[in-house]
C-alpha positions as CSV (number, residue, x, y, z in Angstrom):
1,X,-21.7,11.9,-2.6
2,X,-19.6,8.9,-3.9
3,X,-17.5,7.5,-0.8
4,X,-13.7,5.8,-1.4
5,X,-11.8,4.0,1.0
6,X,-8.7,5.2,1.5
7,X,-6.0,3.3,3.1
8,X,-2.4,4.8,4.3
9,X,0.5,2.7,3.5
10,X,3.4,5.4,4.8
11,X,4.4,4.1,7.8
12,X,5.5,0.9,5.8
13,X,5.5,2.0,1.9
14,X,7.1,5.2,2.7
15,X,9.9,4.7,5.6
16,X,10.9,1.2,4.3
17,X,12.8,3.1,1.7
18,X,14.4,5.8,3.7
19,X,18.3,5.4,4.4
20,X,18.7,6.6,7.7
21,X,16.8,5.0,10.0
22,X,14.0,6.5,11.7
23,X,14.0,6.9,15.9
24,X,11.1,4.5,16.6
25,X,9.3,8.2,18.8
26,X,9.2,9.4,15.1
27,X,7.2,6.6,13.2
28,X,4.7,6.9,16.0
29,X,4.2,10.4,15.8
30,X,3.5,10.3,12.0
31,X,1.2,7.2,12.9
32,X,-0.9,9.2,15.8
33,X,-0.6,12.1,13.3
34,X,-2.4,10.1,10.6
35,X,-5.4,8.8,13.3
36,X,-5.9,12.0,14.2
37,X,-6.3,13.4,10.6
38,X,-9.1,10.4,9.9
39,X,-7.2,8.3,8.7
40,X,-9.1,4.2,9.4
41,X,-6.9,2.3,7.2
42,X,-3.2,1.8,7.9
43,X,0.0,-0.6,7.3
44,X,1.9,0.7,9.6
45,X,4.7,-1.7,9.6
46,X,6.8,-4.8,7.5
47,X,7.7,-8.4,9.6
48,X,10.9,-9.1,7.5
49,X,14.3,-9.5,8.4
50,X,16.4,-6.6,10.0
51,X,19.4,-7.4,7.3
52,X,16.7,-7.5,4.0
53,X,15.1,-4.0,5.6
54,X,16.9,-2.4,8.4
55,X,14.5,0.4,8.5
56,X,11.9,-2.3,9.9
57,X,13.7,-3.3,13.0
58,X,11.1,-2.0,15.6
59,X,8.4,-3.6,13.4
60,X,6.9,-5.7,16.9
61,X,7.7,-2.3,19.4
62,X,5.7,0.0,16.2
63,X,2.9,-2.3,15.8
64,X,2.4,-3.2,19.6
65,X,2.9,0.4,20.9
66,X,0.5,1.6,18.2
67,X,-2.2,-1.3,19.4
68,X,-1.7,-0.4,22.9
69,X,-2.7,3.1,21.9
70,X,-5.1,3.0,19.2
71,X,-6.9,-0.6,19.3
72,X,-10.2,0.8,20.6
73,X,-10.5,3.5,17.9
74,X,-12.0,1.4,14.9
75,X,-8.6,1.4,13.3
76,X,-7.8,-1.2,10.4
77,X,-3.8,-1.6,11.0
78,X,-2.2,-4.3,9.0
79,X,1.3,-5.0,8.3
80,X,3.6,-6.2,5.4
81,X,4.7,-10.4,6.0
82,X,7.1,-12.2,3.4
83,X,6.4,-15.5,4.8
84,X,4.8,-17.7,7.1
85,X,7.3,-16.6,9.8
86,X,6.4,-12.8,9.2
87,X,3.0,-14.1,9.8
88,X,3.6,-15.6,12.9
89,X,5.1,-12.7,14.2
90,X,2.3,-10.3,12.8
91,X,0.0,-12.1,14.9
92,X,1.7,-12.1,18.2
93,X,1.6,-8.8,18.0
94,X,-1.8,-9.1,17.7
95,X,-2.1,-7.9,14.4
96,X,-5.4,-9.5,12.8
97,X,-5.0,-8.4,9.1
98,X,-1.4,-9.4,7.3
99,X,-0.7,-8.2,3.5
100,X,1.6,-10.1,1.5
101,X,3.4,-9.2,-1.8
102,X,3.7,-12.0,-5.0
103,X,4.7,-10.4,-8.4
104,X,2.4,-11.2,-11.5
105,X,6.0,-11.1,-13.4
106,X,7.8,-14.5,-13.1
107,X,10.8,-12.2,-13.5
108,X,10.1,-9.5,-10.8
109,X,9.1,-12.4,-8.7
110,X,12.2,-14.1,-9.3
111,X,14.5,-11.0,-8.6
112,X,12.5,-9.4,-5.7
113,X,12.1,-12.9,-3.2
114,X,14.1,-15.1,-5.4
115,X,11.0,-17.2,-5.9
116,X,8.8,-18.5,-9.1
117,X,5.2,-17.0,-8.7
118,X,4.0,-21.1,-8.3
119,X,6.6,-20.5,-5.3
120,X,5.0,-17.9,-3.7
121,X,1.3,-19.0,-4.2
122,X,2.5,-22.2,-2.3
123,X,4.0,-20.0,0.7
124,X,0.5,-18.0,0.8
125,X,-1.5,-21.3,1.1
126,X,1.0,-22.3,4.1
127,X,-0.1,-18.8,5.9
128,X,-3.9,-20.0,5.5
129,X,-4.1,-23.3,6.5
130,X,-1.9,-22.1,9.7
131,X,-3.6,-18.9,10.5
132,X,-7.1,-19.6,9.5
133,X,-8.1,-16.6,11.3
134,X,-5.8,-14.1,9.8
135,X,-7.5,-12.0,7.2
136,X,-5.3,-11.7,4.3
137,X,-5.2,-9.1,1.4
138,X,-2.5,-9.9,-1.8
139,X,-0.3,-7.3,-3.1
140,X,-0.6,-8.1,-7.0
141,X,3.1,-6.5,-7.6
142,X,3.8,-5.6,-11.6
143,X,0.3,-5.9,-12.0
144,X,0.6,-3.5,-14.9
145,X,3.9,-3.0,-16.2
146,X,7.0,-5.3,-15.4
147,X,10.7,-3.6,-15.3
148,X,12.3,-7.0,-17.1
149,X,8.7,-8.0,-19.4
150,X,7.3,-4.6,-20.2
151,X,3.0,-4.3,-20.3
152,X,1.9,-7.2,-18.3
153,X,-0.7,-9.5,-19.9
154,X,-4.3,-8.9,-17.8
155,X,-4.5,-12.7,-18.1
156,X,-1.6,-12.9,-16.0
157,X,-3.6,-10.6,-13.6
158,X,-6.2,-12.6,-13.5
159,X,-4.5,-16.4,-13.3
160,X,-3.1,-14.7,-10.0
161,X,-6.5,-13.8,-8.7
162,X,-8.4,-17.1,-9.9
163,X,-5.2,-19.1,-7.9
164,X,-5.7,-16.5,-4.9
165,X,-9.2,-17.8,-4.3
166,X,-8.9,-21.1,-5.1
167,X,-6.3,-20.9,-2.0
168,X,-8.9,-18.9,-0.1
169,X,-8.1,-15.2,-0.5
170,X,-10.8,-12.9,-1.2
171,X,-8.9,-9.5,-0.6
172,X,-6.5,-8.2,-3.9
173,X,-4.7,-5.1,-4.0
174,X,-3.2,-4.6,-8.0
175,X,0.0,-2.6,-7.8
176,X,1.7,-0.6,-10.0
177,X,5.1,-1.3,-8.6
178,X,7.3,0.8,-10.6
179,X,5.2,4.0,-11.6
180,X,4.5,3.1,-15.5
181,X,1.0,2.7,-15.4
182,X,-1.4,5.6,-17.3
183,X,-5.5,5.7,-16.7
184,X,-6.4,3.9,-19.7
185,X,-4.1,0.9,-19.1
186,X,-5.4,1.1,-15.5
187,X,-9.4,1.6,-16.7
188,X,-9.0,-1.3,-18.8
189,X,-7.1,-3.8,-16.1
190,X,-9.8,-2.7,-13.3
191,X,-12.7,-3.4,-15.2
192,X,-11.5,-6.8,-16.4
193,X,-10.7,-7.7,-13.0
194,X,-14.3,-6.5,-11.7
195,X,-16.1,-8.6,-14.5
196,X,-14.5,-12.1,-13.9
197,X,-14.4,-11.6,-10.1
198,X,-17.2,-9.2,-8.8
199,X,-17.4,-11.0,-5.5
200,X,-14.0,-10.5,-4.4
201,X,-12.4,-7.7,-2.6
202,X,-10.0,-4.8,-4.4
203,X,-7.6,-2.0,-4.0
204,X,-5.2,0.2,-5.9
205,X,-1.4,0.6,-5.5
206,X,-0.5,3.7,-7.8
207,X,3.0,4.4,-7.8
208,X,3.9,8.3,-9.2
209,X,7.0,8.2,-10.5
210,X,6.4,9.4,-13.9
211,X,3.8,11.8,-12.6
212,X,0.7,9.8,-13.3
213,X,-0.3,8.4,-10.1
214,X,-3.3,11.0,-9.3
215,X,-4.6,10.6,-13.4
216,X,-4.3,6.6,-12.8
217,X,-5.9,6.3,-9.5
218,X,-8.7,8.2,-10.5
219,X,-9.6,6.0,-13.4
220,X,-8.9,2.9,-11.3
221,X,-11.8,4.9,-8.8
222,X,-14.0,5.6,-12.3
223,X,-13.6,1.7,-13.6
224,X,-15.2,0.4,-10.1
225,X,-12.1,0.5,-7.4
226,X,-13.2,2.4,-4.1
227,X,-10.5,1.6,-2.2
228,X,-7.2,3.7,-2.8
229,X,-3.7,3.6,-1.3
230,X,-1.4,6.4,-0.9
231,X,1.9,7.7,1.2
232,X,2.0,10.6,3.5
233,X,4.0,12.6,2.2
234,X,4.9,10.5,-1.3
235,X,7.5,9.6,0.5
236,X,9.0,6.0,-1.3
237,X,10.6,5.2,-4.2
238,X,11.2,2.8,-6.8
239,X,14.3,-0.2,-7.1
240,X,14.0,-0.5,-10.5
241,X,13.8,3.1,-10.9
242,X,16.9,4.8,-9.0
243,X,16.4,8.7,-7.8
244,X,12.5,8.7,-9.0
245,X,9.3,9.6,-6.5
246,X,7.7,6.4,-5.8
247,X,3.9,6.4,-3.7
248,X,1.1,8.8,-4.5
249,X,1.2,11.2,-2.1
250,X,-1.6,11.1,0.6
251,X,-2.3,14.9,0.8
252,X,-2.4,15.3,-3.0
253,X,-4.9,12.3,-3.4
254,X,-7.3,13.6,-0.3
255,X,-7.4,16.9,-2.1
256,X,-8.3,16.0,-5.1
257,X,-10.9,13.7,-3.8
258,X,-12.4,16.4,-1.7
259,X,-12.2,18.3,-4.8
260,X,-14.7,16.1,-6.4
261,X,-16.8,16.1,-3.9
262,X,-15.8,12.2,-3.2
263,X,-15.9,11.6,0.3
264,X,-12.9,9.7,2.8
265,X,-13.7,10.5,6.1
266,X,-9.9,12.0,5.9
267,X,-9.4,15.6,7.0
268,X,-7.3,17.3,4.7
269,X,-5.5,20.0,6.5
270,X,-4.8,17.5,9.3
271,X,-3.1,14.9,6.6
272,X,-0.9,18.0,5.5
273,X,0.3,18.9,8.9
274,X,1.4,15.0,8.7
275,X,3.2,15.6,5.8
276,X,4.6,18.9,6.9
277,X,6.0,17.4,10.0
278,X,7.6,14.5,8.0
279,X,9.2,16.4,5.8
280,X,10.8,18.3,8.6
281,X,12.2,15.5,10.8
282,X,13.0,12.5,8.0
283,X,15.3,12.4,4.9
284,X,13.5,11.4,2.1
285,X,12.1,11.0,-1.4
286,X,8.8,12.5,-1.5
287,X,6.7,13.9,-4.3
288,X,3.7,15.3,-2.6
289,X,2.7,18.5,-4.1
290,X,0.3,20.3,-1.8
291,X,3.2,20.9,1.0
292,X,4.1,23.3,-0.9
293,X,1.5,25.3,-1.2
294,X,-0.6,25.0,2.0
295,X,-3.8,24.6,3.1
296,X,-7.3,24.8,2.3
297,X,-10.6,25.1,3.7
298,X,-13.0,21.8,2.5
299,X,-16.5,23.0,1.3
């Protein structure tokens, strides 16, 4: 039986993009929800300033309540930094994985952190010479299609990566940041990347907002990918793409998987009941599928 890793990005991903802000007692519930269902893999939170994202305000009180009560478990938790000060912060918290976002798209770059891409690389080499400790994974934004440049070049994928570990990252997550991607454009990325850098560390950021998330995260997991991200619930959504779905949803991915027989260590039914009770207590965009239908019993 072929194991994936699957790593939850809700509790950042998915709330960062909700409106109304979310009582603290909530996020923490869908967090415990989420341990309880299997999940091992979770950003649960973004260090950035209350005025850029309001909805990350508690970041420290999320992160260090869900330490207090989770830390012995064998729980990956990592959170979202835009800067050496995010990743100060991350750390006093006692956070000991940080994920940080560059764009491959000099353009999306430019218009998401008002940065060039040389920029940003230059920012992510101050975080590891000061936290040499930290264990950092990059978030490849537009690493297939760009909203401004259309199909990104894979070169351009890989110039990112080839800078990344020349700086000393060895952990890459390629993101399709505004839902465009379909499985042969991902196939064809994935495999490049795993042939000029087999050594080094992936995952998959499949956004759904065209409705082929599940198609394109499969045939990142076919072209050599086992490690998958997804939102509880779908819940997200796109900038670039106003009123559309954004994250894969978590339930619909874990069924699938179990499906195939491909094994995550998630259970579903318990992931569902996280989605169910999301749904119930916070306004949002989602697109999962299998909340409305129910459960299933895994074979």
């Amino acid at each position: 039986m072929q194991t994936v890793k699957f790593i939850e990005v809700g509790p950042r991903d998915g709330f960062q993009n909700v409106k109304k802000y979310i009582p603290t007692e909530v996020k923490l519930k869908v967090i415990d929800l989420l341990i309880d269902a299997g999940v091992k893999s979770m950003e649960i939170g973004s260090f950035v300033h209350p005025k850029a994202i309001p909805q990350m305000k508690d970041a420290k009180e999320v992160v260090t309540k869900t330490l207090e009560t989770h830390q012995d478990k064998g729980i990956e938790f990592f959170a979202l930094v835009p800067n050496l000060f995010g990743a100060k912060a991350a750390a006093e918290c006692g956070l000991k994985k940080i994920d940080t976002v560059i764009s491959v798209s000099e353009s999306h770059n430019k218009a998401n952190i008002n940065r060039t891409v040389e920029e940003s690389l230059q920012g992510l080499e101050r975080i590891r010479e000061t936290l040499p400790d930290m264990e950092i994974i990059l978030s490849m934004a537009t690493t297939f299609t760009c909203p401004f440049e259309g199909i990104t070049p894979i070169e351009n994928v890989l110039n990112i990566i080839r800078q990344g570990v020349k700086i000393g990252i060895h952990q890459f997550c390629l993101a399709d940041t505004i839902g465009q991607a379909d499985p042969a454009m991902v196939r064809k990325t994935v495999q490049a990347v795993k042939e000029d850098f087999p050594d080094e560390y992936f995952e998959l950021h499949i956004h759904d907002t065209r409705g082929m998330g599940i198609a394109s995260t499969l045939a990142g997991i076919e072209a050599g990918i086992a490690n998958v991200q997804a939102a509880v619930g779908g819940l997200g959504g796109c900038p670039f793409a106003p009123g559309a779905s954004g994250n894969v949803a978590s339930e619909d991915l874990i069924y699938m998987l179990d499906a195939m027989e491909i094994k995550t260590g998630v259970d579903f039914n318990k992931i569902l009941a996280a989605a169910k009770y999301e749904r119930q207590v916070i306004e949002g965009n989602y697109s999962g599928h299998q909340v409305l239908i129910g459960e299933h019993c895994n074979t």
